[in-house]
Steps between C-alpha positions, in 0.01 A plus 500: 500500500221633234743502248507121511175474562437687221711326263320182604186713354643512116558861581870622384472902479334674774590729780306352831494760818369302800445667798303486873519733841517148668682173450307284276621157316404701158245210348201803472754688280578212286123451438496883432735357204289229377223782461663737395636216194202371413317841501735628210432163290737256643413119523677366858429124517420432831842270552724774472304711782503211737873446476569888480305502814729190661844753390380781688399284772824327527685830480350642746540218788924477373420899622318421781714235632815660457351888566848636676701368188518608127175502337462243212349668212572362189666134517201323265534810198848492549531166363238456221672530205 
């Protein structure tokens, strides 16, 4: 799910880790991103978070709603070309 999220970003080579002792829908990490971008120089136009934002949220309620079937993780990255 961050991968596309992060794609959305501009961002092309990074290795995210995401991780919580609870459940969580992930969009506190994906700010952690946005900081952690525009702390190192980065320019992220405001656009691109609000639909990154509207991935991971859509990713995680195909989880939610289908939680006892396969986990949809990448369909979005999968087809940008």
């Amino acid at each position: 799910m961050y991968r596309n999220a992060a794609v959305t970003l501009g961002v092309e080579h990074a290795k995210i880790t995401v991780a919580a002792p609870i459940p969580v829908t992930g969009e506190s990490a994906l700010a952690g991103i946005y900081y952690s971008l525009e702390a190192n120089g980065a320019k992220v136009p405001q656009a691109n978070k609000d639909l990154a934002q509207e991935e991971l949220k859509a990713l995680s309620d195909i989880n939610a709603e289908n939680k006892d079937k396969v986990r949809v993780t990448m369909p979005i990255s999968s087809m940008r070309l």
